[in-house]
N, C-alpha and C positions, 0 to 999 in steps of 0.2 A: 339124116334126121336133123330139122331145126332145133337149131338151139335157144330154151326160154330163157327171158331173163328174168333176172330174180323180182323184179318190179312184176313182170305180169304173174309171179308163181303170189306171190304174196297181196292177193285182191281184199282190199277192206270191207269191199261192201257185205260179201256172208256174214264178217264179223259184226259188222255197224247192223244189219238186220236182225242177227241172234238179242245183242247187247238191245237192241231197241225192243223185241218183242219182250222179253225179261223184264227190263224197264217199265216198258208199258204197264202191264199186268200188275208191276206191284205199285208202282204210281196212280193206277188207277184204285187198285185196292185201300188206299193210302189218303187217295182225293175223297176215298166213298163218305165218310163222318160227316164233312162236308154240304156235298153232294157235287162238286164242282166235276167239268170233265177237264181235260188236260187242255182242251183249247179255250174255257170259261180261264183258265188259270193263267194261259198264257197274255191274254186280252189285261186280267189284271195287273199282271205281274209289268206290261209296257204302260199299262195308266199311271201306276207306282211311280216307274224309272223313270219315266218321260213328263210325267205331268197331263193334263187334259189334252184333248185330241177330235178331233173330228171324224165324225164318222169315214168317210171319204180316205183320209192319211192311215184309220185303223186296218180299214180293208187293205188299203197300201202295203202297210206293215207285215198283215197278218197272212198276205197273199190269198184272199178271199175274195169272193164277189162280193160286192155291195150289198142286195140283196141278201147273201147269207150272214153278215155282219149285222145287219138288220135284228135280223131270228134271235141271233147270239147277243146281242144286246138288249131284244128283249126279255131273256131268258135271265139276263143277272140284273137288269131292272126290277123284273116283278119279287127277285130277292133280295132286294133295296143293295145290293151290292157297288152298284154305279147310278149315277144320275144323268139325265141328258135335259140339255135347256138351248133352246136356240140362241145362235151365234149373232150378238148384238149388230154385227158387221153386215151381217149376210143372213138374214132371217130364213133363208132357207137349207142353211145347213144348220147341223145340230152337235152342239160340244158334249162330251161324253169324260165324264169325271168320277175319278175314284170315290167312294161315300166311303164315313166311316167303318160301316159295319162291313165293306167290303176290304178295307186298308187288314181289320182283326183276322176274316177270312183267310185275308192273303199268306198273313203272318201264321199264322195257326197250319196252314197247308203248305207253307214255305220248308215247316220246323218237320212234317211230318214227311215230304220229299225230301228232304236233309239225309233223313236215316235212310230211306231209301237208296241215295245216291251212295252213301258213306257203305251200303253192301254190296253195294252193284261194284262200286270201283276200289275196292278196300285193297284188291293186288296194287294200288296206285300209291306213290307217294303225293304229298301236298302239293309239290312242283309239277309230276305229271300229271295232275290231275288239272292244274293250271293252262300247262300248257294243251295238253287235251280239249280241253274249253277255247283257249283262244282260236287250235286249228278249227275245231267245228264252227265255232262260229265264223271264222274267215272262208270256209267251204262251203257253208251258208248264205253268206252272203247276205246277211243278215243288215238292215237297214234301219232300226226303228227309231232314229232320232227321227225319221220323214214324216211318220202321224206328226211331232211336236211341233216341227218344222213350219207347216202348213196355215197356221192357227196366230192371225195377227194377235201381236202382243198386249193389246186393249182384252184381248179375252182371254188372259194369264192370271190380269191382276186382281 
């Protein structure tokens, strides 16, 4: 009989799928007052951190077709939550900027994913829950300075 080793006995992914369905459900619960969905949230949350962006770098970011960034942009447009205005450089692409009544949103759905997160991982202390954060996101692979990146500096200021 082979013998397992402890790495293949101990698989995160069931764990990281259970933790993610859980999650989901009450972040989505949580997004509802709103009405935002987790990916409207996410879209804001890298306009915030990053600053304006380009359609083009979001999709980048967001790991999205073009096309479906599109949708998604105009779905938090018609909520005045972001603006888009073409890119003085390049009139054919289009800069995509936080508004303010989207920055309130953010914050207000930030406060209310907070307590979410704060039951989901309440076995954690403050440090794991840091370091937790830093593994996922380095297992992510997570890039989003690249929307900012993108966006000649004449269209920051």
């Amino acid at each position: 009989m082979a013998k397992v080793s402890a790495v293949a006995t101990h698989q995160s992914l069931p764990l990281l799928e259970h933790l993610a369905r859980v999650g989901r459900r009450a972040a989505e619960t949580s997004l509802e007052p709103g009405g935002l969905r987790p990916r409207h949230f996410i879209t804001l949350r890298l306009l915030s951190d990053h600053g304006p962006a380009s359609q083009q770098g979001l999709a980048e970011a967001l790991r999205l077709d073009p096309s479906n960034v599109v949708g998604l942009l105009n779905e938090l447009e018609e909520r005045g939550l972001v603006t888009r205005r073409r890119d003085p450089v390049d009139r054919r692409r289009h800069i995509v900027e936080l508004s303010d009544v989207g920055r309130v949103e953010l914050d207000e759905a930030s406060a209310r994913l907070g307590c979410v997160e704060d039951e989901l991982l309440a076995a954690l202390s403050p440090q794991e829950r840091e370091t937790l954060y830093e593994l996922l996101v380095r297992a992510a692979s997570i890039d989003s300075a690249q929307c900012a990146a993108d966006i000649p500096s004449a269209c920051t200021e």
